[in-house]
N, C-alpha and C positions, 0 to 999 in steps of 0.2 A: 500890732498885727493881730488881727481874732484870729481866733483861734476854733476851727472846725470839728465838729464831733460826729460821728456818723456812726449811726446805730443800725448792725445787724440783727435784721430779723430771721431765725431761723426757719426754712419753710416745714410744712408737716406733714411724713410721711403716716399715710392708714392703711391699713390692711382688713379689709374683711376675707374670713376664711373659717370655717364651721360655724356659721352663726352666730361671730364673735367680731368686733372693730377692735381692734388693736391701737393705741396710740400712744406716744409716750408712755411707754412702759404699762398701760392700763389695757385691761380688757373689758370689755362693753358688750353686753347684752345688743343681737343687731337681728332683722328680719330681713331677709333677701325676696324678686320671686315666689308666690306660690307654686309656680312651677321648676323651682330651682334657680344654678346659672348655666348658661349661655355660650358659645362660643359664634353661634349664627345668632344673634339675635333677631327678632323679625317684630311688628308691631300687633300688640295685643297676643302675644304667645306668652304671659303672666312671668317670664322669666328677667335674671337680670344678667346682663354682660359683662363677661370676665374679660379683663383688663388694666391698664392702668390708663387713670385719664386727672387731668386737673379739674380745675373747677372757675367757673367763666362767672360766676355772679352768683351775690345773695338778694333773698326777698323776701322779706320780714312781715308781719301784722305787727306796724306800733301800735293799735288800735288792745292788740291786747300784751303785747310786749313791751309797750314803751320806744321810748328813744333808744336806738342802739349805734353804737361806731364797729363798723369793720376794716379790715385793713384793705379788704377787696373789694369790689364796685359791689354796689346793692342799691336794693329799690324800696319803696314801700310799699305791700300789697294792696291793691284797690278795690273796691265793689266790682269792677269792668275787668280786673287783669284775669289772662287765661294762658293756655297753651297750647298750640294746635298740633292735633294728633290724626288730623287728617292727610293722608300719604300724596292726595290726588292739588292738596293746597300748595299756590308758591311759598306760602309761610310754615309749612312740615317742619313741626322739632324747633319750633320758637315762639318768643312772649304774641303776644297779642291782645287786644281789649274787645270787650265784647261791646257792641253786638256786632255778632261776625257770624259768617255766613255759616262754613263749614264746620267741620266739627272738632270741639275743644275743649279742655279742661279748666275749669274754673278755679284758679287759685285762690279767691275769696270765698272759704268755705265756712260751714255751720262747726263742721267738729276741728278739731284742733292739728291734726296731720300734717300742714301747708303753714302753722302758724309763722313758722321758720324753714325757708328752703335753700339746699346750696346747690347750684347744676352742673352737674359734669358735663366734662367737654365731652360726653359721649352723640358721636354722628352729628359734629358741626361743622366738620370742616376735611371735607365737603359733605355737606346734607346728602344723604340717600333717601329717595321715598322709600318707607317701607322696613329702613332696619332700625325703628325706636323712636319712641318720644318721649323727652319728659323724664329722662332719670336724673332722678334727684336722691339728695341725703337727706331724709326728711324726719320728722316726728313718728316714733311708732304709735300703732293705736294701743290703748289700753290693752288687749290682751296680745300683743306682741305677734298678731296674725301675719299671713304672706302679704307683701305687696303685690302687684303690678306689673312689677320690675325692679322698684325704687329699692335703698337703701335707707332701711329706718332705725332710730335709735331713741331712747330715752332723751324727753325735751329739754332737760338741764344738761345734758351731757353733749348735746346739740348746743347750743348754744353756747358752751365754754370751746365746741372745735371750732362752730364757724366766724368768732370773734376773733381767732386764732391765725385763720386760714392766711396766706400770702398766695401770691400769684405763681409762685413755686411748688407750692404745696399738691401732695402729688395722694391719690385715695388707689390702691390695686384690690382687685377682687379675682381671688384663684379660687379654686375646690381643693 
């Protein structure tokens, strides 16, 4: 008779809260918002939304990353992939490839930000026009400036959470 092994994966709780990611007992240098967080969040108000949300997929550059395994669905970043940040599109607050009409973020970029992204379930379900696009956990820039919105973090430190992440895994952001 075989014999079955079944391996749990713990999922992983984050916390951002004074511009700090919390995980596993470690603290992380983290950039929120240039304009803070959020409780209304609305699009292009530079803020990011306080919550707790999971995270619905990653998207890599092998191109300068390499090959990578995550436990959660992910894509490879393309020359074409984007994201539409336009409120008045039926595609609001999702992937898309360019060339596209309306107006959208280019995830295949020159600097390094997007090289790895994970996206919260933030306003997917059900999409609102108008409150957010595009938050993600992403790479901070070199000098650790405001996002967006986005949550950014040092690239190796990215990279050890979003190989990590499960489909449990749950990221909250308070003040």
């Amino acid at each position: 008779m075989p014999i079955e092994i079944l391996f749990i994966i713990p999922s992983m709780e984050l916390l951002v809260k004074n511009n700090h990611l919390f995980v596993k007992g470690e603290q992380l240098q983290c950039v929120i918002g240039r304009n803070g967080l959020t409780k209304n969040k609305r699009e292009g108000d530079l803020s990011t939304p306080i919550g707790t949300f999971h995270f619905d997929k990653i998207y890599f550059r092998a191109d300068r990353l390499g090959s990578m395994k995550f436990i959660i669905d992910s894509s490879i970043i393309n020359k074409n992939d984007g994201w539409c940040d336009d409120q008045k599109s039926s595609l609001y607050n999702q992937y898309i490839q360019f060339p596209f009409q309306e107006s959208a973020e280019h995830l295949y970029r020159d600097d390094h930000i997007y090289d790895i992204i994970c996206v919260l379930n933030y306003n997917t379900s059900p999409i609102v026009p108008g409150r957010g696009s595009a938050i993600f956990l992403r790479i901070a820039k070199p000098d650790f400036s405001g996002t967006e919105g986005c949550i950014a973090i040092e690239k190796s430190a990215l990279i050890k959470i979003a190989t990590n992440l499960t489909a449990d895994s749950t990221i909250r952001i308070e003040n």
